[in-house]
FILUMFI-270310 format. One record per residue: residue number from 1; x, z, y of N, C-alpha, C in turn. Coordinates in steps of 0.02 Angstrom, whole numbers. Last residue first. Layout:
N
<r><num>NUM</num><n_px>X</n_px><n_pz>Z</n_pz><n_py>Y</n_py><ca_px>X</ca_px><ca_pz>Z</ca_pz><ca_py>Y</ca_py><c_px>X</c_px><c_pz>Z</c_pz><c_py>Y</c_py></r>
...
# end
This chain:
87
<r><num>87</num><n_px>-1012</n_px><n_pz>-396</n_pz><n_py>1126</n_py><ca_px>-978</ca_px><ca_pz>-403</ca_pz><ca_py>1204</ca_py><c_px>-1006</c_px><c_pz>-479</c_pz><c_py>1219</c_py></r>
<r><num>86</num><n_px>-1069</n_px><n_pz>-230</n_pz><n_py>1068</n_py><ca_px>-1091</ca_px><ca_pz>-303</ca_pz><ca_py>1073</ca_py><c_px>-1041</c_px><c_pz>-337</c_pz><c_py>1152</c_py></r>
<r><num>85</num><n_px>-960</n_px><n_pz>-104</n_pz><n_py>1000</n_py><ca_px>-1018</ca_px><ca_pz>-137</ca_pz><ca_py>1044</ca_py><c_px>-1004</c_px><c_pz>-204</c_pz><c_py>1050</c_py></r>
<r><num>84</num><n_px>-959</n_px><n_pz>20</n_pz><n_py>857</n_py><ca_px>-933</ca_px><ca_pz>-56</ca_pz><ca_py>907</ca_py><c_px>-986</c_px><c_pz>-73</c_pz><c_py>968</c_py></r>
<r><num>83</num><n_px>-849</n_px><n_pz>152</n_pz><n_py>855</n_py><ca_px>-912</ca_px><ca_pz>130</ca_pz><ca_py>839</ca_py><c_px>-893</c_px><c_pz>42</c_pz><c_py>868</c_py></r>
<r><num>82</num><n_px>-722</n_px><n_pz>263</n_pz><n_py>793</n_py><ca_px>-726</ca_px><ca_pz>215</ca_pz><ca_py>816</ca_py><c_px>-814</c_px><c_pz>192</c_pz><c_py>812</c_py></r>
<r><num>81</num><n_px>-755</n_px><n_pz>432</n_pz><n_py>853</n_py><ca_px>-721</ca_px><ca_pz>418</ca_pz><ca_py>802</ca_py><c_px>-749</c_px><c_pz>327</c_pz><c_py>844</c_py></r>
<r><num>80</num><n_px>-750</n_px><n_pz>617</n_pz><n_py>889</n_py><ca_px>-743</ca_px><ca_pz>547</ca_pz><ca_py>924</ca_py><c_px>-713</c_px><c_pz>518</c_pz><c_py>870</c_py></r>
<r><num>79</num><n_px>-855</n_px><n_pz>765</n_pz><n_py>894</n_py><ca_px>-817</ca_px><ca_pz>703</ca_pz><ca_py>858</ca_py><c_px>-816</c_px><c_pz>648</c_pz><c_py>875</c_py></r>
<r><num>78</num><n_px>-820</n_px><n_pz>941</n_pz><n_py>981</n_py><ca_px>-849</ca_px><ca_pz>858</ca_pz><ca_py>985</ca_py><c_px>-801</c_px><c_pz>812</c_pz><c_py>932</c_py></r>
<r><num>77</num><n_px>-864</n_px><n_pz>1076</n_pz><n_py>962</n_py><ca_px>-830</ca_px><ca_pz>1047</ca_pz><ca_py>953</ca_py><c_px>-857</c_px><c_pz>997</c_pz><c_py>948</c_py></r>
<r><num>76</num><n_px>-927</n_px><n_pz>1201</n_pz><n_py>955</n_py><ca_px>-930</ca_px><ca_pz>1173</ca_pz><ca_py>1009</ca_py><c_px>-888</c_px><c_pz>1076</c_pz><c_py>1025</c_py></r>
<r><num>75</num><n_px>-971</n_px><n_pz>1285</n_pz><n_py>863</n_py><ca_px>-912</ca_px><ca_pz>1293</ca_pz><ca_py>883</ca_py><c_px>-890</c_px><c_pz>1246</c_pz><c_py>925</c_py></r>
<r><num>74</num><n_px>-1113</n_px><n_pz>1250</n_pz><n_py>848</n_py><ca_px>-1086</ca_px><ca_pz>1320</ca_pz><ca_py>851</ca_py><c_px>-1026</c_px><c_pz>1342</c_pz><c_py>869</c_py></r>
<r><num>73</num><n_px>-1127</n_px><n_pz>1121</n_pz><n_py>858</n_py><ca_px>-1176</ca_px><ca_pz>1168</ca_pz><ca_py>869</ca_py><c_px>-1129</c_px><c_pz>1245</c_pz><c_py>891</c_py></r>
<r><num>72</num><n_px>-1014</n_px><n_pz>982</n_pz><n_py>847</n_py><ca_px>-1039</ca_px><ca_pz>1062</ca_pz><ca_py>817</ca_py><c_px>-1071</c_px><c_pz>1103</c_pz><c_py>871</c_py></r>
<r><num>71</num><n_px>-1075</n_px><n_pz>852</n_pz><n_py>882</n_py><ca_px>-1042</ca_px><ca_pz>899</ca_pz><ca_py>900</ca_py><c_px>-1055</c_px><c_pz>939</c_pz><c_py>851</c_py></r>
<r><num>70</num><n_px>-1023</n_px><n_pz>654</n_pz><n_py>845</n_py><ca_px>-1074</ca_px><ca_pz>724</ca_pz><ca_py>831</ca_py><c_px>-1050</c_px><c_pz>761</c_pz><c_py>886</c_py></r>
<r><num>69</num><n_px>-960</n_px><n_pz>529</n_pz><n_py>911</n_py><ca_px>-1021</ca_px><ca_pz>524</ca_pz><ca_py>848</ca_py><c_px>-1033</c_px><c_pz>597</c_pz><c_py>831</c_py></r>
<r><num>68</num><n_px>-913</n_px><n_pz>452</n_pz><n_py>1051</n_py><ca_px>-924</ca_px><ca_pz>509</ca_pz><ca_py>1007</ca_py><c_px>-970</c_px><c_pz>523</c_pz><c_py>953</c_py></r>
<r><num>67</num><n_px>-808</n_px><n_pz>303</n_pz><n_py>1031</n_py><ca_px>-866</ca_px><ca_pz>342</ca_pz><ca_py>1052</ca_py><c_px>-880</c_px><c_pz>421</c_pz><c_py>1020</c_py></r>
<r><num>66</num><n_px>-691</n_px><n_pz>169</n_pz><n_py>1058</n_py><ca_px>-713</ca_px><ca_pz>243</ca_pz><ca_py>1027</ca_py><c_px>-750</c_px><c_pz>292</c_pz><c_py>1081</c_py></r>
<r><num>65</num><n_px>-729</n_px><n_pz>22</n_pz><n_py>996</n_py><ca_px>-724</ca_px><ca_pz>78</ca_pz><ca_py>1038</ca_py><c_px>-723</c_px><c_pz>148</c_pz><c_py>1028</c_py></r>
<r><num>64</num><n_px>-719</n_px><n_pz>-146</n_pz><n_py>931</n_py><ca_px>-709</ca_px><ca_pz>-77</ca_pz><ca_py>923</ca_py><c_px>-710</c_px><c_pz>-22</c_pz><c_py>1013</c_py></r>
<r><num>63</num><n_px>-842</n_px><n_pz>-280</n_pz><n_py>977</n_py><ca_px>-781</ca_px><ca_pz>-251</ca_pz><ca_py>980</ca_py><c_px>-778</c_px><c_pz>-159</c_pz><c_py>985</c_py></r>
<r><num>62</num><n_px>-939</n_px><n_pz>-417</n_pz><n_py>937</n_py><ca_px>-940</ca_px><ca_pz>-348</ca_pz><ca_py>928</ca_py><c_px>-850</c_px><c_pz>-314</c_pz><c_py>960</c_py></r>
<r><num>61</num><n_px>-1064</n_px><n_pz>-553</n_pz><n_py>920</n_py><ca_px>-995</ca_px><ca_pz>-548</ca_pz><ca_py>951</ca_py><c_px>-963</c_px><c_pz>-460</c_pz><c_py>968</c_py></r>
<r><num>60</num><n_px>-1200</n_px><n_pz>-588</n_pz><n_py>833</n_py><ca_px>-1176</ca_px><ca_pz>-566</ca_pz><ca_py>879</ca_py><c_px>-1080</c_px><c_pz>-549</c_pz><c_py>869</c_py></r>
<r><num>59</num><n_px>-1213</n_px><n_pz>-626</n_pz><n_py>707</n_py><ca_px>-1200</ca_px><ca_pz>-687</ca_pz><ca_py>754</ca_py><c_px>-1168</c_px><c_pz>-654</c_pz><c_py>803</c_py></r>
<r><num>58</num><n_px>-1384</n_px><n_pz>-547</n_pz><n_py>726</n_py><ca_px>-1329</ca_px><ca_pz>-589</ca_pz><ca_py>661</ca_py><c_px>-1292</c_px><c_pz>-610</c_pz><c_py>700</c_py></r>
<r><num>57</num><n_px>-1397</n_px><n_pz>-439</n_pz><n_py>854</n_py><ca_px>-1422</ca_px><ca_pz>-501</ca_pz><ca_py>802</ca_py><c_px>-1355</c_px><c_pz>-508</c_pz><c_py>773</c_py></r>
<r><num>56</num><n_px>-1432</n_px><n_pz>-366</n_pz><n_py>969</n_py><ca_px>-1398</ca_px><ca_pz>-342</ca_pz><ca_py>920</ca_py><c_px>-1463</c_px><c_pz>-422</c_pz><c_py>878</c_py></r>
<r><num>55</num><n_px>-1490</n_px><n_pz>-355</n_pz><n_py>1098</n_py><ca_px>-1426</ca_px><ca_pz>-377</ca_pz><ca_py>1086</ca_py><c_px>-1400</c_px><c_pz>-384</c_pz><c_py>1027</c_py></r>
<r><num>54</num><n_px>-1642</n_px><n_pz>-300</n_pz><n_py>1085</n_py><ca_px>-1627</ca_px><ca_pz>-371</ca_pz><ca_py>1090</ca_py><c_px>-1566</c_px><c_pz>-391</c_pz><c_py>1089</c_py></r>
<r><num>53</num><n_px>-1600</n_px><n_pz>-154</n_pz><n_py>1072</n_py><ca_px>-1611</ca_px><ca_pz>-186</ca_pz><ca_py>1024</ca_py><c_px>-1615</c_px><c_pz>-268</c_pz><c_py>1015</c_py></r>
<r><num>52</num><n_px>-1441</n_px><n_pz>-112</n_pz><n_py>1191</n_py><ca_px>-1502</ca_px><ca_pz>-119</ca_pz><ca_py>1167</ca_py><c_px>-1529</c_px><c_pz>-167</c_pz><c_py>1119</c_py></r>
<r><num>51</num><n_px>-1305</n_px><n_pz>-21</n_pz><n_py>1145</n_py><ca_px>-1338</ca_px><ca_pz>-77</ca_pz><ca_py>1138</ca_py><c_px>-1400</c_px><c_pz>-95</c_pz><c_py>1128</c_py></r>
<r><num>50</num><n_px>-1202</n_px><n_pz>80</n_pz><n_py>1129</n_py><ca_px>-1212</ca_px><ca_pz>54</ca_pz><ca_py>1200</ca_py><c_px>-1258</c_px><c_pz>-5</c_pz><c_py>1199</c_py></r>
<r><num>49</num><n_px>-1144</n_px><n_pz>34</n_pz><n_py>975</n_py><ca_px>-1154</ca_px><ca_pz>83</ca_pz><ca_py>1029</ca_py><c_px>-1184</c_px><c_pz>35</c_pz><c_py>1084</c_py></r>
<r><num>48</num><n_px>-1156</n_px><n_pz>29</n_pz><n_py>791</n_py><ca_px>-1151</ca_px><ca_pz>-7</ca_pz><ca_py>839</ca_py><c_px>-1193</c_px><c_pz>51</c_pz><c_py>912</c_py></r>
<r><num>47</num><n_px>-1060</n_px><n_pz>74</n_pz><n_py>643</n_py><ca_px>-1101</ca_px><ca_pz>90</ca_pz><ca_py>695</ca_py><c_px>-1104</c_px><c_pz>52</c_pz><c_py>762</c_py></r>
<r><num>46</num><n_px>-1007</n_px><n_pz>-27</n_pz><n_py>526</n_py><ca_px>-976</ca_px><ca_pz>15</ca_pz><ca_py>582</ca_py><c_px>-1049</c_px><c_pz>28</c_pz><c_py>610</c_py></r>
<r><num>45</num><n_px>-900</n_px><n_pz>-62</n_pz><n_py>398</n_py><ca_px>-974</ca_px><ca_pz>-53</ca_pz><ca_py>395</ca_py><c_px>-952</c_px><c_pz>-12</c_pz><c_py>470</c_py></r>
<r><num>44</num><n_px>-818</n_px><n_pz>-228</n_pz><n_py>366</n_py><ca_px>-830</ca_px><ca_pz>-149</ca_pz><ca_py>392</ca_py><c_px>-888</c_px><c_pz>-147</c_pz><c_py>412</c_py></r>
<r><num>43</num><n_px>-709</n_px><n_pz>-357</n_pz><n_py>289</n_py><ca_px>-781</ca_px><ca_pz>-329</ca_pz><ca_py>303</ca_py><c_px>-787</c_px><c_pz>-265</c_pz><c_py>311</c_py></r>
<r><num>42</num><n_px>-593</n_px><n_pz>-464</n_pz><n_py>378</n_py><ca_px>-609</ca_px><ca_pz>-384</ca_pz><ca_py>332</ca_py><c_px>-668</c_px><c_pz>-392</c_pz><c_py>340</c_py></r>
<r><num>41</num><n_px>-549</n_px><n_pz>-584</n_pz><n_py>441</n_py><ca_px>-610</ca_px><ca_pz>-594</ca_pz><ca_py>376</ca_py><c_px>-618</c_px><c_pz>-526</c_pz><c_py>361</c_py></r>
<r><num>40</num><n_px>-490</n_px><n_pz>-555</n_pz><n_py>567</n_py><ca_px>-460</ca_px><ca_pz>-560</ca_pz><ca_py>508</ca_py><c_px>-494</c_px><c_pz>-590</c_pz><c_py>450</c_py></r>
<r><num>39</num><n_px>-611</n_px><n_pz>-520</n_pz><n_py>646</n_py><ca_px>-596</ca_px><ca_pz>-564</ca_pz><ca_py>663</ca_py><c_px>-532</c_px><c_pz>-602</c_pz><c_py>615</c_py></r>
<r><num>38</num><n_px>-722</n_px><n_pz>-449</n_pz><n_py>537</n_py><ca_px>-661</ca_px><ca_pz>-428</ca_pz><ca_py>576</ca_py><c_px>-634</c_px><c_pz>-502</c_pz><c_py>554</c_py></r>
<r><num>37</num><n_px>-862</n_px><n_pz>-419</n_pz><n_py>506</n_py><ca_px>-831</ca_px><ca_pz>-459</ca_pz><ca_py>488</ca_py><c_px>-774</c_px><c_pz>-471</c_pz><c_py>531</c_py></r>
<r><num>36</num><n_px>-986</n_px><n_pz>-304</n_pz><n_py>478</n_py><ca_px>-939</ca_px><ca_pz>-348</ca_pz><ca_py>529</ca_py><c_px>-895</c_px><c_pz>-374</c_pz><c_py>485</c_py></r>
<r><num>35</num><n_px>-1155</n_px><n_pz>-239</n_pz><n_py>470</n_py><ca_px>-1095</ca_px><ca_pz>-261</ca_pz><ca_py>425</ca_py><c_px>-1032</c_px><c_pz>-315</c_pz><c_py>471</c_py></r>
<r><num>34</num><n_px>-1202</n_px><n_pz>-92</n_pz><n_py>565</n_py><ca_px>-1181</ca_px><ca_pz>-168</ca_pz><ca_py>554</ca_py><c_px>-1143</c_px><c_pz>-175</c_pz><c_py>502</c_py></r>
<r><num>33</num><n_px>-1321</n_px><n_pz>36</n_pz><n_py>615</n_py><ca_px>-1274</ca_px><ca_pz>1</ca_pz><ca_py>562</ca_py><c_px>-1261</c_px><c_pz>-65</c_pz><c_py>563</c_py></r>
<r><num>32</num><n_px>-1390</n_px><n_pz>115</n_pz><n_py>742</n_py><ca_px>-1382</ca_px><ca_pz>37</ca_pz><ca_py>718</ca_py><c_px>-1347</c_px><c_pz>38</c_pz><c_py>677</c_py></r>
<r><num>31</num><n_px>-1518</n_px><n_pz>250</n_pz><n_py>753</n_py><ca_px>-1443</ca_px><ca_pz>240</ca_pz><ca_py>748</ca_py><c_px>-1427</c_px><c_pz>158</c_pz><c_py>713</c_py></r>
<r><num>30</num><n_px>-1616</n_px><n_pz>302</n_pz><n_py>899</n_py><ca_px>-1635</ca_px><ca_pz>274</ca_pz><ca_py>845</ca_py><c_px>-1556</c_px><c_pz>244</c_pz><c_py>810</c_py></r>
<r><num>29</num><n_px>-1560</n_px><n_pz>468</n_pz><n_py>869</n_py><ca_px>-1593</ca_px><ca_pz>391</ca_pz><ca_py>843</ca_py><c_px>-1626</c_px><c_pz>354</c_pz><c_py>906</c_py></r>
<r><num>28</num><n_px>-1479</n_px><n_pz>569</n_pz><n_py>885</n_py><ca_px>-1451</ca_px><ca_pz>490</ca_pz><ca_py>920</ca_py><c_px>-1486</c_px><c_pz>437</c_pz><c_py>886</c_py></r>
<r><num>27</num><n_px>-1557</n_px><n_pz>698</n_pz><n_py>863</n_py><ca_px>-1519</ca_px><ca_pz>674</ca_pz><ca_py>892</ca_py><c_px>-1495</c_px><c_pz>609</c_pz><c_py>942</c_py></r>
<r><num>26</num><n_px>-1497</n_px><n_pz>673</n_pz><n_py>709</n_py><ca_px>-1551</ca_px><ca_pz>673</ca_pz><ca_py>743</ca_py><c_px>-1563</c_px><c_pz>630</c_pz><c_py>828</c_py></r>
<r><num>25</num><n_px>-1381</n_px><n_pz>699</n_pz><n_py>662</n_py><ca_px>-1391</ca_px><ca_pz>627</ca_pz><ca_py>701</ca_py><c_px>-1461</c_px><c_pz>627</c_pz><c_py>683</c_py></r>
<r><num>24</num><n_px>-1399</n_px><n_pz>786</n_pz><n_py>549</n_py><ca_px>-1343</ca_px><ca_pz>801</ca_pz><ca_py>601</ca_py><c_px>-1353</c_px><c_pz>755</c_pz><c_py>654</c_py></r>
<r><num>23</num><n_px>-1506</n_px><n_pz>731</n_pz><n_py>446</n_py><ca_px>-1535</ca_px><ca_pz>779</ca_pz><ca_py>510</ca_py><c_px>-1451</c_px><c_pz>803</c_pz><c_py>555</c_py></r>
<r><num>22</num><n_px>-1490</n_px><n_pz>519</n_pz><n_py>469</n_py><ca_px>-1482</ca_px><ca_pz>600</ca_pz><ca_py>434</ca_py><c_px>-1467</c_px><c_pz>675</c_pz><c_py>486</c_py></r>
<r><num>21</num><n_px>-1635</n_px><n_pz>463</n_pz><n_py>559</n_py><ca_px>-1557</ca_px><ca_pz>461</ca_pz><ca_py>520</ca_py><c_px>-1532</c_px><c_pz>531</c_pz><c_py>514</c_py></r>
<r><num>20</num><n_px>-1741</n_px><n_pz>380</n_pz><n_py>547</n_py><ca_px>-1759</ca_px><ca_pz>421</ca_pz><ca_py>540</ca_py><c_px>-1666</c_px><c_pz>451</c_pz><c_py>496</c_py></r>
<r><num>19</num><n_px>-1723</n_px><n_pz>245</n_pz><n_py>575</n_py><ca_px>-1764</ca_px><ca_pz>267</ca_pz><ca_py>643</ca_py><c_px>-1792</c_px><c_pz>351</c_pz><c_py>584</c_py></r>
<r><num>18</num><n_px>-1604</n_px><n_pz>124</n_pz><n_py>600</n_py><ca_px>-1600</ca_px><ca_pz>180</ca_pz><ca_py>555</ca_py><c_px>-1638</c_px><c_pz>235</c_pz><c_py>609</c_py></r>
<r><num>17</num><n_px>-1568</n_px><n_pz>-31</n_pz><n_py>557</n_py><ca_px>-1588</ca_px><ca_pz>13</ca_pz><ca_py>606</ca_py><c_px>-1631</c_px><c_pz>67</c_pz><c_py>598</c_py></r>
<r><num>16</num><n_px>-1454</n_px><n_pz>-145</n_pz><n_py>509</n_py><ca_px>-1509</ca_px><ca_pz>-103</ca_pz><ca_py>499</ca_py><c_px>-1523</c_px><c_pz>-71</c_pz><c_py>562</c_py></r>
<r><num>15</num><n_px>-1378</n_px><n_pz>-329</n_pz><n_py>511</n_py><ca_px>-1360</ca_px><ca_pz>-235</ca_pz><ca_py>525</ca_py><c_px>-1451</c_px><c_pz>-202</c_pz><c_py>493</c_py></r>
<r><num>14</num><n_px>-1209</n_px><n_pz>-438</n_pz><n_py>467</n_py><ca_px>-1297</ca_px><ca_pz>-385</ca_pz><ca_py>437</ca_py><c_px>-1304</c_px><c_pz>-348</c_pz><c_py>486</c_py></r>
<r><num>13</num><n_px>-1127</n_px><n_pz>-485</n_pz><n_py>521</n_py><ca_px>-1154</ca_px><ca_pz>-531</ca_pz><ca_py>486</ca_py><c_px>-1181</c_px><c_pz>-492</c_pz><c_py>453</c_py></r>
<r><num>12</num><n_px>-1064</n_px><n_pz>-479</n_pz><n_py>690</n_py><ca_px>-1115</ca_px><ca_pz>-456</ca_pz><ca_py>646</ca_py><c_px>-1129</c_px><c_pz>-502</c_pz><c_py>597</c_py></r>
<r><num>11</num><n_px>-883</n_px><n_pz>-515</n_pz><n_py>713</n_py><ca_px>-966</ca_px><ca_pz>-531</ca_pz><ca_py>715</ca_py><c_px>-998</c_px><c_pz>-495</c_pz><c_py>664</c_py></r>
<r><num>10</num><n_px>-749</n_px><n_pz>-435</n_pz><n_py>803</n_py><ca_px>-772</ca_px><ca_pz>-471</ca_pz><ca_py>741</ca_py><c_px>-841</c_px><c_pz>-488</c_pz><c_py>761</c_py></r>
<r><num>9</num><n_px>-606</n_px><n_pz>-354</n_pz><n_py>863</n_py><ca_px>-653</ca_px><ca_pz>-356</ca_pz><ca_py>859</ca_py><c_px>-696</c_px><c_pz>-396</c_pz><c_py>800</c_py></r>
<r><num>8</num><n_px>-486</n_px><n_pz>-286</n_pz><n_py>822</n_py><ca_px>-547</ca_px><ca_pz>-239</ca_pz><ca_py>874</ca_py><c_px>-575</c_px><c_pz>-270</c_pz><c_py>894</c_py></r>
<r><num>7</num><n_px>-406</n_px><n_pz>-310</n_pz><n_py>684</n_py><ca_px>-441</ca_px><ca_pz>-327</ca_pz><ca_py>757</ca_py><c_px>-467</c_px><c_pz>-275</c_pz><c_py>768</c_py></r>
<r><num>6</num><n_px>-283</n_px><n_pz>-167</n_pz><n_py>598</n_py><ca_px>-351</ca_px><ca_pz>-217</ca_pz><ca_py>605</ca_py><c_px>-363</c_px><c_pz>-243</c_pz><c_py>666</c_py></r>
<r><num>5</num><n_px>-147</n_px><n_pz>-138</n_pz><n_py>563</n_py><ca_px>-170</ca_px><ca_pz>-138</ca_pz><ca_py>620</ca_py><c_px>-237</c_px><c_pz>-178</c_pz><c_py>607</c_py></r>
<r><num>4</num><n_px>-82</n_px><n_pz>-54</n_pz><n_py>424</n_py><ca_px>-95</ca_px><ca_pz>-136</ca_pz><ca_py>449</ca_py><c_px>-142</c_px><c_pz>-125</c_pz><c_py>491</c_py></r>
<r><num>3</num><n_px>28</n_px><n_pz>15</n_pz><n_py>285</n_py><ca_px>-26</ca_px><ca_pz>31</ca_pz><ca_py>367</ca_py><c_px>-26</c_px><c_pz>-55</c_pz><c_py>389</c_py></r>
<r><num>2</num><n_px>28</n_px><n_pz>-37</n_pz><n_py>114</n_py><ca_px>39</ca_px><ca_pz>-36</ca_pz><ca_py>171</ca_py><c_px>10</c_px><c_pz>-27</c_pz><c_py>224</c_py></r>
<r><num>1</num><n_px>41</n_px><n_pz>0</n_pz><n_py>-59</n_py><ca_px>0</ca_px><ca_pz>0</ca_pz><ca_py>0</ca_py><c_px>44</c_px><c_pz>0</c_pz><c_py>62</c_py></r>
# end
């Protein structure tokens, strides 16, 4: 195995839309899933941000970002991890 830098960016070639998403991501529904297709050919399953529902199609044009995806409740603590948005 080797480390290898992926794009940051690619196209939608699936997504869902997830209007009852698991009770930590309450919260942030309604939540988008995509299947992408990194400008390499990889396929990644990513979360899609900042995007209203008419932007988001097959086809669409996507690039990595990093967004925050939870907190802890109790210890206050925030999770920032990569999602994508439509460009």
């Amino acid at each position: 195995m080797e480390e290898k830098e992926m794009p940051k960016t690619g196209t939608v070639v699936s997504y869902t839309k997830l209007t009852e998403p698991p009770v930590d991501f309450k919260d942030y529904s309604p939540i988008y899933l995509a299947m992408i297709r990194l400008d390499n050919g990889v396929m990644v399953l990513g979360q899609l941000a900042d995007a209203e529902s008419e932007e988001i199609k097959i086809g669409a044009r996507v690039m990595a970002t990093i967004r925050k995806w939870t907190e802890d409740g109790q210890s206050g603590i925030i999770y920032y991890g990569y999602k994508f948005k439509v460009i």
